[in-house]
C-alpha positions as CSV (number, residue, x, y, z in Angstrom):
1,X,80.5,28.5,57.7
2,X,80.6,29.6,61.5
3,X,83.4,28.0,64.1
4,X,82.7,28.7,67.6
5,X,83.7,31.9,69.0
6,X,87.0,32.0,71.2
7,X,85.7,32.5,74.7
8,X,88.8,34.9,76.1
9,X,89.6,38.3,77.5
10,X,85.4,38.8,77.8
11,X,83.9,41.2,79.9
12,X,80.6,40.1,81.9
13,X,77.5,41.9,81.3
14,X,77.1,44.9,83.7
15,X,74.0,45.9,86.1
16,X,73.7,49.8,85.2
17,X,72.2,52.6,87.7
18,X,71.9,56.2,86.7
19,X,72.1,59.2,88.3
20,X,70.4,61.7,85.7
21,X,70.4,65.0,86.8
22,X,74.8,64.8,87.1
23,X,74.7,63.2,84.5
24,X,76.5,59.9,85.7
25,X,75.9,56.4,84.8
26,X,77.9,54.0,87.7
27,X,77.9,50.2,86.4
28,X,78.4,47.1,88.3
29,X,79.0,43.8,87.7
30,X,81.3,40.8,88.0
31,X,84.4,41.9,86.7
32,X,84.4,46.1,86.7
33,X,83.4,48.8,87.6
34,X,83.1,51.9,85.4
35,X,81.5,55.5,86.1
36,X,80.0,57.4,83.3
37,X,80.0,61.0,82.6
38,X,77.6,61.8,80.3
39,X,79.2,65.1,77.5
40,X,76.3,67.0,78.0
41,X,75.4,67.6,81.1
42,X,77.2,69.2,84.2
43,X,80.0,68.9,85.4
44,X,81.3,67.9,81.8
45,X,82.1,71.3,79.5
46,X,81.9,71.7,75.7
47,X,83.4,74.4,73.1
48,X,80.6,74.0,71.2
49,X,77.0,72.9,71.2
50,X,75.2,70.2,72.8
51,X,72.7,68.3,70.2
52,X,70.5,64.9,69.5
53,X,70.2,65.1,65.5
54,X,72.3,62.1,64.9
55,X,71.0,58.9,66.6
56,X,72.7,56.5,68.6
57,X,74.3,58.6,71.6
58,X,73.8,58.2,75.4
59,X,71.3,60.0,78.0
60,X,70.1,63.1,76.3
61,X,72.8,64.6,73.6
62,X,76.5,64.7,73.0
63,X,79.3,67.8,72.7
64,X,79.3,69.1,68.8
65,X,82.9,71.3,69.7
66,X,83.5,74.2,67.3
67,X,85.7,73.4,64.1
68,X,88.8,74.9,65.7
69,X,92.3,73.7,67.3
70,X,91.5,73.9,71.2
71,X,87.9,73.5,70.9
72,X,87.6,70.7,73.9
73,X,85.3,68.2,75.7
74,X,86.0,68.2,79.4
75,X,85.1,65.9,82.0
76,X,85.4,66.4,86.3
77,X,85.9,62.8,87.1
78,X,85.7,61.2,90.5
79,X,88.7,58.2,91.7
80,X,88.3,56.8,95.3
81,X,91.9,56.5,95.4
82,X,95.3,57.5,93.2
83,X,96.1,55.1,90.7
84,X,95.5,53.9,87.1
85,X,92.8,54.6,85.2
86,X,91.1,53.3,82.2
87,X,89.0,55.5,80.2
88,X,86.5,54.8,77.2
89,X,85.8,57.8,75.4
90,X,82.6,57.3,73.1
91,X,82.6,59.3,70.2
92,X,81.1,59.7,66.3
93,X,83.4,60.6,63.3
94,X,81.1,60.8,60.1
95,X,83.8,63.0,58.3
96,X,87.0,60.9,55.7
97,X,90.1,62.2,58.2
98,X,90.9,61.6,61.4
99,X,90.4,64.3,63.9
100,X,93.5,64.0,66.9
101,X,93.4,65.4,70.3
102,X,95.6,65.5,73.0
103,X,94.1,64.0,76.3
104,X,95.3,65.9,79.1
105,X,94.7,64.9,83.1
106,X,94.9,67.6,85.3
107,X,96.5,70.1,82.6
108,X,99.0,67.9,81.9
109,X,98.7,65.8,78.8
110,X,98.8,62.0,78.7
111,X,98.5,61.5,75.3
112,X,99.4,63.2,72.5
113,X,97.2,63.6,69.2
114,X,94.8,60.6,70.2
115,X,94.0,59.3,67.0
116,X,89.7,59.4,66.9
117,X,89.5,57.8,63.4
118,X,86.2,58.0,61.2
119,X,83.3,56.5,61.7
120,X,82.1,56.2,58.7
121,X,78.7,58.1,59.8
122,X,77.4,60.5,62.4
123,X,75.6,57.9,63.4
124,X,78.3,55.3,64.1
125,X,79.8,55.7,67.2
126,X,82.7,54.0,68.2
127,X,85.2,53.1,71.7
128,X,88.7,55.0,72.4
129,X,90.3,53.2,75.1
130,X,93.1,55.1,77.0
131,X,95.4,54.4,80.4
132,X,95.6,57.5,82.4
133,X,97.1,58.5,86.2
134,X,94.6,59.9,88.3
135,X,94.6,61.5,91.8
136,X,92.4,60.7,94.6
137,X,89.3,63.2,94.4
138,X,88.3,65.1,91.3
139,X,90.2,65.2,88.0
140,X,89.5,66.8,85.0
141,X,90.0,64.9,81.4
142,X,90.4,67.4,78.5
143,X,90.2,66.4,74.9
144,X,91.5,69.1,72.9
145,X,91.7,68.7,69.4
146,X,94.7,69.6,67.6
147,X,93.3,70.6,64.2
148,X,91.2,72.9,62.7
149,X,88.6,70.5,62.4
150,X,88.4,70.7,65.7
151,X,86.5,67.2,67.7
152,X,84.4,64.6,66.8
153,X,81.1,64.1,68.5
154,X,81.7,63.3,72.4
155,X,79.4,60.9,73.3
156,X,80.5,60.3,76.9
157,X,83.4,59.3,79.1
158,X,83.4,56.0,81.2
159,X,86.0,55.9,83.8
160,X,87.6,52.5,85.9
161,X,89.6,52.4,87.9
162,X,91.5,49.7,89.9
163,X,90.1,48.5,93.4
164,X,90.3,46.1,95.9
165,X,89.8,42.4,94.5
166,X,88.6,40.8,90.9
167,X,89.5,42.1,87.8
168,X,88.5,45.9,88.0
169,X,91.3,48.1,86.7
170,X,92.7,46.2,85.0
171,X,94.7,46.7,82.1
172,X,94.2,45.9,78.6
173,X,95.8,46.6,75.8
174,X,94.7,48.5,72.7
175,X,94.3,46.1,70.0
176,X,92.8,46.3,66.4
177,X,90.7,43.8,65.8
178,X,93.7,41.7,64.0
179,X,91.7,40.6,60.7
180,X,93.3,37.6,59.3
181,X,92.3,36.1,55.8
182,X,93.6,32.6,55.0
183,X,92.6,30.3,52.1
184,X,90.6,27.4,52.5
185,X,89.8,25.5,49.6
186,X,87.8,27.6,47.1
187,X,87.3,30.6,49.5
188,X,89.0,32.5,52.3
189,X,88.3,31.6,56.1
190,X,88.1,35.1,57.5
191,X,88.9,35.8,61.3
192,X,89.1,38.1,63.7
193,X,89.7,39.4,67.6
194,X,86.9,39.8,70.2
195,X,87.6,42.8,72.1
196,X,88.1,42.6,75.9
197,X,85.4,45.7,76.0
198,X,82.5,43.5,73.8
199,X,80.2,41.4,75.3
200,X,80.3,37.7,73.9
201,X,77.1,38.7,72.2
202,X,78.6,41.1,69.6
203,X,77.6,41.0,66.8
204,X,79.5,41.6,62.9
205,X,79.2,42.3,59.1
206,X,82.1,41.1,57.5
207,X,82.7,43.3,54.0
208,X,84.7,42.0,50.8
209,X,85.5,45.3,49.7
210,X,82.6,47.3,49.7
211,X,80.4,44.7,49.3
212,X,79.1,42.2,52.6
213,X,79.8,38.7,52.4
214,X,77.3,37.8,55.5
215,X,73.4,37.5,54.7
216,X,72.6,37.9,58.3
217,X,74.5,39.6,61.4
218,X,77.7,37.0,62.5
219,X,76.9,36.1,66.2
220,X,78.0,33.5,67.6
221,X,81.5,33.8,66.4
222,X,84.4,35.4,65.1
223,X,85.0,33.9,61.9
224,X,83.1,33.6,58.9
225,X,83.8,31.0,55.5
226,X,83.5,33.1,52.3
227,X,83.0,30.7,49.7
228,X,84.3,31.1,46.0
229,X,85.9,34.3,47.0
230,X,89.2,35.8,44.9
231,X,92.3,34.3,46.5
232,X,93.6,38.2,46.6
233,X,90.5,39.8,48.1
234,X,90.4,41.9,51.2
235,X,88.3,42.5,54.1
236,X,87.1,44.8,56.6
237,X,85.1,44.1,59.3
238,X,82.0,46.2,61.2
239,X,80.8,46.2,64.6
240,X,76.9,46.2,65.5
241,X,75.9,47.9,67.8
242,X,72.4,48.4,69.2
243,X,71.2,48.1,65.6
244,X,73.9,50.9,64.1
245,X,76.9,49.8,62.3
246,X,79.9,51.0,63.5
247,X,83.7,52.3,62.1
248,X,85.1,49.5,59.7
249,X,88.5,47.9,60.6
250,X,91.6,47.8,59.6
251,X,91.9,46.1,56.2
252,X,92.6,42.0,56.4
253,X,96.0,40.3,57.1
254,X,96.6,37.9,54.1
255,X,98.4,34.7,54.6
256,X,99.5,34.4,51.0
257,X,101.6,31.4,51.9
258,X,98.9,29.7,52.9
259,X,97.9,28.5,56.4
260,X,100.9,31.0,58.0
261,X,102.3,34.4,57.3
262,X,106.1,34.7,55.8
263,X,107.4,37.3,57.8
264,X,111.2,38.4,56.5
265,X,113.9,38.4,59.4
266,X,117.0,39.4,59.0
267,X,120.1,37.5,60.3
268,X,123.4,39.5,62.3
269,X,125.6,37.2,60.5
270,X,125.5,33.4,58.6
271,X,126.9,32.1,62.2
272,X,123.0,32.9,63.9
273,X,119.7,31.5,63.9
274,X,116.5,32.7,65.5
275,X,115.2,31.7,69.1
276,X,113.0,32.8,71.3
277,X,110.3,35.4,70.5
278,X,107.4,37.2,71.5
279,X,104.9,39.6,71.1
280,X,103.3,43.5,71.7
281,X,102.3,46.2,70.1
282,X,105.7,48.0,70.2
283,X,104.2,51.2,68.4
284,X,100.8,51.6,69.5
285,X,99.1,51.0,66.1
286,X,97.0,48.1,67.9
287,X,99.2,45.4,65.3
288,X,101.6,43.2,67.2
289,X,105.3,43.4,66.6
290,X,107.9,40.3,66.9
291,X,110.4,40.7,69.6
292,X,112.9,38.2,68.4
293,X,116.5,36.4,70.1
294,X,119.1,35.6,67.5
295,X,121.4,32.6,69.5
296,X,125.3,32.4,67.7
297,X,126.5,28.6,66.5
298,X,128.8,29.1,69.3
299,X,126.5,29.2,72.1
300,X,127.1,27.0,75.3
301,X,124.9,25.4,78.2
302,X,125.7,26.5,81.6
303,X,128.0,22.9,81.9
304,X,130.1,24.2,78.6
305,X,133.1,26.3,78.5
306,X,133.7,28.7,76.1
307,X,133.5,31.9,74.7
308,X,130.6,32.7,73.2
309,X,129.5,35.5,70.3
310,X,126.8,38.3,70.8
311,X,123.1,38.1,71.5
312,X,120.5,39.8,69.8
313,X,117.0,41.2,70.0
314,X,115.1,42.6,67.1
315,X,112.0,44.1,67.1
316,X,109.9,43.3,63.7
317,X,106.4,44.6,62.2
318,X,104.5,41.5,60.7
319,X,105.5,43.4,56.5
320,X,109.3,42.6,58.3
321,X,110.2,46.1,59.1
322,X,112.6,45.9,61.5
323,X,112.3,48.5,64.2
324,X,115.0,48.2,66.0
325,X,117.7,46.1,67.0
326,X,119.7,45.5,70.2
327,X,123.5,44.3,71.4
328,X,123.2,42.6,74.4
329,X,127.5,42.7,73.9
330,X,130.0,40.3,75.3
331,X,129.2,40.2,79.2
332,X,126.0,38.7,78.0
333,X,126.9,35.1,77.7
334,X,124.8,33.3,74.5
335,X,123.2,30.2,75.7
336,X,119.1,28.8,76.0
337,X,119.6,29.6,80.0
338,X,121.0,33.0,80.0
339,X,118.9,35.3,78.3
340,X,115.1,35.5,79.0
341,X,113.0,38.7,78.3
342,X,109.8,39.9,78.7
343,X,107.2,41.8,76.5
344,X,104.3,44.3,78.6
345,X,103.3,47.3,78.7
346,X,104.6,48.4,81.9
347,X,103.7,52.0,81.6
348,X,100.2,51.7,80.6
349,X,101.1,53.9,77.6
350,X,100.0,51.8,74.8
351,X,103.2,50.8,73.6
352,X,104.8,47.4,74.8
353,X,108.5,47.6,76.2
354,X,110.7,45.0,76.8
355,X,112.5,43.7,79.8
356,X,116.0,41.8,79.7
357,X,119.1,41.6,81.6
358,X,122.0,43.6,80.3
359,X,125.2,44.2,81.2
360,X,128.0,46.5,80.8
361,X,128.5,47.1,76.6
362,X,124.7,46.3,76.1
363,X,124.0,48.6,73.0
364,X,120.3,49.5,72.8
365,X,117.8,49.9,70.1
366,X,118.7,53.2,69.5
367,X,122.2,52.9,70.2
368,X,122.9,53.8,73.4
369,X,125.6,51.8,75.3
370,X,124.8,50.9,78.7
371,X,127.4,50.9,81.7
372,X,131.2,50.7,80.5
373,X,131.6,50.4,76.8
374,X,134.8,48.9,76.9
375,X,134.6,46.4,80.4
376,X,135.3,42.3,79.4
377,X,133.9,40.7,82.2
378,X,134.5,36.9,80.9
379,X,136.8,34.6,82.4
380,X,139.3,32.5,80.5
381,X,136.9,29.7,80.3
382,X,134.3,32.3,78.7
383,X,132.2,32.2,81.9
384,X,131.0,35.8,83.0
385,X,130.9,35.7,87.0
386,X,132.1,39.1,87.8
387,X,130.7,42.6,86.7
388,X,127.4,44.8,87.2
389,X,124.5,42.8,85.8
390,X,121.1,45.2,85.1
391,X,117.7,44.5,84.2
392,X,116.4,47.0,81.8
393,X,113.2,47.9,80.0
């Protein structure tokens, strides 16, 4: 059983030109533009060996680095301008482990141990999406692996960045694909996220285990009905691309409750109950976290005296982990209209922050007090309309 396909956070098809001999591919279309450097040929460098004996790649070959710490991929890339960046990094992992590198920009590194997970063949390539800083002119990205098993196979880099108009540049964040399994009668209605990178033409095997549930490629959707199947079972699903199968998901979500997910919160005291909330990826695994207000019994409107108890924010993985907590204190008055916050990714990093007014006593997540600890900045009708007020991420 197919329901249609959510239509969101698509990318158009692009109209592709290459330039061979520099090994460049520059694509065009509606909604980006992306320049790609191909890992074989010049200016791109690699510790190792270029070769074509696994099927699949780009243009003529891709970079086999040596099996050593260090051994690197590097591209000279080309921004009109200074600004953000978004790179894709194409690559093959046919080994069981992860291989990490460290993506540096300039010398400098802009992330740490990228994670470039398996595969699950030589043949299966697969997308690493990263937000970088570049300079206008040349720039040189360096993947250099951080084990003794040294790279996987480079495929190529595509680099965007931002422009004048439209949507190129933009940034997106680095989601799994967020594979859900609820039950539906005898079976389990499977579901799962469309990447902004995919065209609305992907296509999918869905697997129960090791075993797929789909007779034929899924579509024209991003769910899929799997009849009579175990109440417990669990899911992964697979990418097709251009005919090869590609790395496996993360294993399925399970709404054992049944049409919703029973996430445990925990309460700051029996006097609190939870508000507002939102979402991110607060740790870059590509799940979302819960960013979550706790409002006091004693909370008052902007027309109601009063002193009021603390606010609170947590910070929750979907299992209930809590990740952190923060004290917005007593110059933060509790009520629906005085504490707003927002979730983003403001430094492009990969990991979502949060933005909230604060005020002197504000204790953060990890426990540091902001302004003066020990100001009271409430009136003696419990109104707070003197003291420093900040807005902090």
């Amino acid at each position: 059983m197919l329901l249609p396909r959510p239509r969101t956070a698509l990318l158009s098809a692009a109209i592709a030109f290459t330039l061979a001999a520099a090994g460049v591919v520059v694509a065009a279309g509606t909604s980006a533009a992306a320049t790609r450097y191909e890992a074989e040929s010049a200016p791109a460098t690699c510790d190792g060996f270029i070769e074509s004996n696994h099927a699949g790649f780009s243009g003529s070959g891709f970079c086999n680095g040596d099996n050593v710490a260090g051994a690197a991929a590097q591209f000279t890339v080309t921004a009109a301008a200074a600004g953000t960046a978004t790179l894709d990094i194409r690559y093959a992992n046919g080994a069981t482990a992860n291989r990490p590198a460290d993506v540096l920009v300039n010398g400098t590194v802009a992330h740490a141990a990228t994670a470039f997970d398996p595969t699950g063949a030589w043949t299966a390539w697969a997308t690493k999406t990263l937000t970088v800083s570049v300079n206008a002119g040349d720039n040189t990205i360096r993947l250099s692996p951080v084990s003794a098993d040294g790279l996987p196979n480079v495929d190529y880099l595509d680099l965007e960045t931002g422009g004048g108009g439209g949507e190129s540049g933009r940034q997106m964040e680095d989601l799994n694909r967020g594979l859900v399994s609820v039950r539906s009668g005898s079976g389990n209605l499977v579901s799962w996220r469309l990447l902004g990178t995919e065209s609305a033409s992907a296509a999918f095997n869905l697997y129960r285990g090791a075993t797929r549930v789909n007779a034929s490629l899924i579509t024209n959707s991003t769910n899929h009905l799997d009849a009579g199947a175990p109440a417990d079972s669990s899911y992964t699903v697979r990418a097709v691309v251009d005919g090869v199968e590609q790395a496996p998901s993360e294993p399925s979500l399970r709404f054992a409750g049944g049409s919703y997910l029973d996430v445990p919160i925990s309460r700051p005291g029996s006097n609190y109950t939870a508000g507002d909330a939102s979402v991110g990826d607060a740790d870059g695994d590509g799940q979302y976290e819960i960013f979550l207000k706790w409002d006091p019994s004693d909370q008052k409107d902007n027309a109601q005296s009063g002193v009021t108890s603390n606010v609170y924010i947590d910070a929750y993985r979907l299992n209930g982990q809590r990740l952190w907590r923060i004290n917005l204190g007593r110059n933060i008055r509790a009520g629906a209209h005085y504490t707003q916050f927002q979730v983003y990714d403001y430094d492009g990093d990969g990991q979502a922050e949060l933005a909230v007014k604060t005020g002197d006593g504000t204790v953060s997540g990890t426990g540091q007090t902001i302004g003066n600890a020990g100001a009271d900045h409430r009136n003696s009708s419990g109104y707070i309309i003197t003291g420093p007020e900040y807005l902090t991420v």
